[in-house]
NULUMZA-876418 format. One record per residue (C-alpha): x, y, z. Coordinates in steps of 0.05 Angstrom, whole numbers, plus 5000, padded with zeros to 4 digits. Example, Ala and Ser with C-alpha at 12.3 -4.5 7.8 and 13.67 -1.06 7.14 Angstrom:
2
524649105156 527349795143 
***
This chain:
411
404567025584 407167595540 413367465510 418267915540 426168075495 431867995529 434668615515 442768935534 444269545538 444469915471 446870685471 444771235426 445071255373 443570565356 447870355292 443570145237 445269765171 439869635118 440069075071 435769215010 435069915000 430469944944 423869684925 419169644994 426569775022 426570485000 420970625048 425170305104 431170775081 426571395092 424471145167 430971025185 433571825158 426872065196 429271675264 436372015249 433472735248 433272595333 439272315339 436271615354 440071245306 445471285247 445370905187 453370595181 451770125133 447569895070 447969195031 444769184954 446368904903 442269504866 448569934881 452569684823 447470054779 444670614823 451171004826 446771714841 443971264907 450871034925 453971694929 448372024972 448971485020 456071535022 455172285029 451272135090 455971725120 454170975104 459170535079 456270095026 456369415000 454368954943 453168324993 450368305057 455967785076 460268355063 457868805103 457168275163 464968175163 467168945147 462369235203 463368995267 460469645302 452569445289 446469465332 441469255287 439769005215 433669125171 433268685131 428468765068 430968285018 426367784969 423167235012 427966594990 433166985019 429167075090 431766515118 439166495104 440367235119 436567265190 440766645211 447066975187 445367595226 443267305289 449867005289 452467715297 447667805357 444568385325 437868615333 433968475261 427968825235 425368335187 420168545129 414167995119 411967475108 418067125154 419966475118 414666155074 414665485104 412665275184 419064815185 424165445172 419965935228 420665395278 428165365257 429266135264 424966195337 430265645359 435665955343 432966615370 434366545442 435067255456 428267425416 431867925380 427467805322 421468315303 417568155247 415368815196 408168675192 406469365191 398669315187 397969165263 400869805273 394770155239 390070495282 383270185252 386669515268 388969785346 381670045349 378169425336 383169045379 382069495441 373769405425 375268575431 380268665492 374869155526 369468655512 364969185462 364468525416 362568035467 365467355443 368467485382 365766925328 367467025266 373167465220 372567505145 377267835096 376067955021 380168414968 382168414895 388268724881 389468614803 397068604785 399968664715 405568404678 410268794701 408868614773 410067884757 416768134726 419068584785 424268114816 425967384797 421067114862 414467374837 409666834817 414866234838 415065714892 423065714886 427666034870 434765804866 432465174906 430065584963 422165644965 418166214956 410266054956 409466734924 401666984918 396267424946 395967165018 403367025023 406167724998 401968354978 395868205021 398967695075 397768285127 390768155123 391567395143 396767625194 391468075228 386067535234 391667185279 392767795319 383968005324 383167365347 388667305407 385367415482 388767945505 392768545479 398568365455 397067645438 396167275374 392566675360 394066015318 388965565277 387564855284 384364705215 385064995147 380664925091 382265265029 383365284961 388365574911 388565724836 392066054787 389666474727 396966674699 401266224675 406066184742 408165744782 404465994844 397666154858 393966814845 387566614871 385766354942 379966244991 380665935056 376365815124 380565735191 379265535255 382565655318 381665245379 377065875420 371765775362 372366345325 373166265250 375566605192 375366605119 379467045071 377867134992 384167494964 386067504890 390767824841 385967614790 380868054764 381068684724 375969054769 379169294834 375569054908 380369514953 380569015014 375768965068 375868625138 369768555199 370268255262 363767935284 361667775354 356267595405 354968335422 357768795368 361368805301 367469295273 369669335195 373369615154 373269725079 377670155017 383769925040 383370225114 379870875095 372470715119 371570455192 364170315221 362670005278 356869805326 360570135380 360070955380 365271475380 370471085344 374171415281 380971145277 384871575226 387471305167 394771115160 399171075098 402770585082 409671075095 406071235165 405970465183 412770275163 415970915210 410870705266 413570035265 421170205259 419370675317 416670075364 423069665330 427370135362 423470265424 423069525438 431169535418 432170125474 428769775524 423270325527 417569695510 418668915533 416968665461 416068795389 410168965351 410668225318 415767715344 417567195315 412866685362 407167135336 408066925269 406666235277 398666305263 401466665193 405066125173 401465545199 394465895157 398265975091 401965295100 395664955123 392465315059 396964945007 396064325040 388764325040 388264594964 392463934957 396464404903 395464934863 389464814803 389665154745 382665574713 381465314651 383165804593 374665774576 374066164646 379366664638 379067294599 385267694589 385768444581 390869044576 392569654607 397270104560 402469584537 400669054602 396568474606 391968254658 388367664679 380967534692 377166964720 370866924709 365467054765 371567164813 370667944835 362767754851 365467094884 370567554931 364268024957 360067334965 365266985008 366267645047 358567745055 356666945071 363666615093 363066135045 368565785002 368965874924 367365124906 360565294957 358765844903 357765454844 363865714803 364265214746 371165174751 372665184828 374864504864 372464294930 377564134979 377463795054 379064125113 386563965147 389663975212 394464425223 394564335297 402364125318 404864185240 411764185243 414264155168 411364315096 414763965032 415064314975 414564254909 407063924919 
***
């Protein structure tokens, strides 16, 4: 059954507030003015703590007519006129703010991953009875990913069998000094799980959910995880991972995803099955296919976050019966990445004989050794790193994540 929002009556324009209007929440901050240029929406109000030291930012939004606040609690108890919330703040925070907002009843755009851990999604989806909840996993939204989901639905695959991922993305220092979350598992007690497949690339896993769900708007969950994690930096995450799912239909998939290496492996994703194949590779710019005719245009990364505050506020407007991620769809997400750390049984650490360090101007970089030949491998054959012979992978054992209800951290 599709899940269907229970949506009132909201009239033009629909009053917006923003909470965390710089980083990735700039780019939310220029959907929302394009959606005003209609009259759709208005922006009343915006919550960073940026503002304090962004005084140019804070004037042109008050110039524009948004009030603006240093805490979103603050701008919960001074604005009682709001629709909806987008809310783009760093992942500990996820949790705490959605409650606080659904408490207001207000319709809540909320920018990925959801909540790191399985016990704190199945907290939020409870307390969401009016699935006012849409999740900003923008990716779906992108036409090569609506192609090859319309080839599966229309049966131009056959039985789809198999979905592999791979991608190095190197970051820098001054990626892992960005905000106070990067490379952390908490963060002020609250947990983070920060890393490749649960931040920058966590679209990817969220997509093999989606690919492998029956019908159109349906996402799938896994049964069994098998993966393992590493790190390469001193942090207290991970900035390595492989892993090998399972979901109940038979169709598997394995992602390779690393911050890692100093050569770059922009990502790439195929979608295997009984009669046909579809991938895609450079970071959504190449599409081929076994099916003809198809050339999905490639999307920036601007054009997915409007299309997705578009179907936010189509979904909000009653015009659609769901969003473009709830937060039910999710579940496979969390349940891979949660199943991942439990399988990896930890985090290991690549000893400093397999890691080579390098700069870039004044920043340093970290690379394992073997890794970006490892990533194509596990794309190409499906196979785990500690199948490949890297001297300093670990083999791990498969887990069930079938019914997993909670996740302890630290572990």
């Amino acid at each position: 059954m599709p899940l269907v929002v229970d949506f009132s009556a909201v009239k033009e324009p629909v009053r917006y507030a923003l909470v965390g209007a710089t980083g990735i929440g700039g780019y939310h901050l220029a959907a929302i003015r394009e959606m005003e240029k209609n009259g759709s929406v208005r922006l009343a109000a915006v919550a960073d703590p940026a503002l304090a030291r962004l005084p140019d930012l804070r004037a042109e939004l008050t110039a524009q007519g948004a009030s603006c606040h240093l805490d979103y609690r603050e701008l919960l108890r001074q604005e009682p006129g709001l629709d909806a919330v987008v809310l783009s703040v760093p992942i500990p925070f996820h949790f705490e703010i959605t409650l606080a907002c659904l408490e207001r009843d207000l319709f809540i755009y909320l920018e990925k991953p959801p909540v790191p851990l399985i016990q704190q999604l199945e907290s939020m989806i409870a307390a969401d009875k009016r699935r006012r909840i849409g999740v900003g996993f923008q990716m779906i939204t992108a036409n090569w990913v609506q192609t090859l989901k319309r080839a599966i639905v229309d049966g131009k695959l056959g039985q789809v069998q198999d979905i592999r991922i791979g991608a190095c993305w190197p970051r820098l220092d001054h990626y892992y000094g960005r905000n106070n979350s990067a490379g952390k598992m908490f963060v002020q007690g609250e947990p983070v799980f920060d890393g490749p497949a649960t931040n920058a690339l966590a679209h990817l896993i969220h997509n093999a959910m989606f690919l492998a769900g029956a019908g159109a708007d349906e996402f799938d969950a896994p049964v069994e995880i098998t993966a393992e994690l590493y790190r390469a930096r001193p942090i207290e995450s991970y900035d390595v991972a492989c892993l090998r799912g399972k979901f109940r239909s038979g169709i598997t998939f394995t992602a390779a995803l690393t911050h890692a290496t100093e050569e770059m492996l922009p990502f790439q994703m195929e979608v295997r099955g009984s009669g046909g194949w579809g991938r895609v590779t450079q970071d959504g710019a190449v599409f081929e296919s076994s099916f003809p005719g198809e050339s999905p245009r490639p999307d920036t990364f601007e054009q997915l976050v409007e299309k997705t505050h578009r179907q936010f506020l189509a979904a909000v407007r009653g015009e659609q019966p769901r969003f473009s991620t709830s937060l039910a769809d999710s579940r496979g997400y969390v349940l891979a990445t949660n199943g991942m750390l439990l399988s990896s049984g930890g985090i290991h650490s690549i000893a400093a004989g397999h890691l080579r360090q390098y700069t870039r101007g004044d920043e340093r970089g970290y690379d394992a050794a073997g890794l970006h030949a490892a990533v194509i491998t596990s794309f190409e054959t499906g196979k785990l790193f500690s199948e490949l012979d890297l001297p300093w992978a670990v083999k791990t054992a498969p887990v069930s994540v079938e019914g997993l209800k909670s996740l302890s951290l630290p572990f």
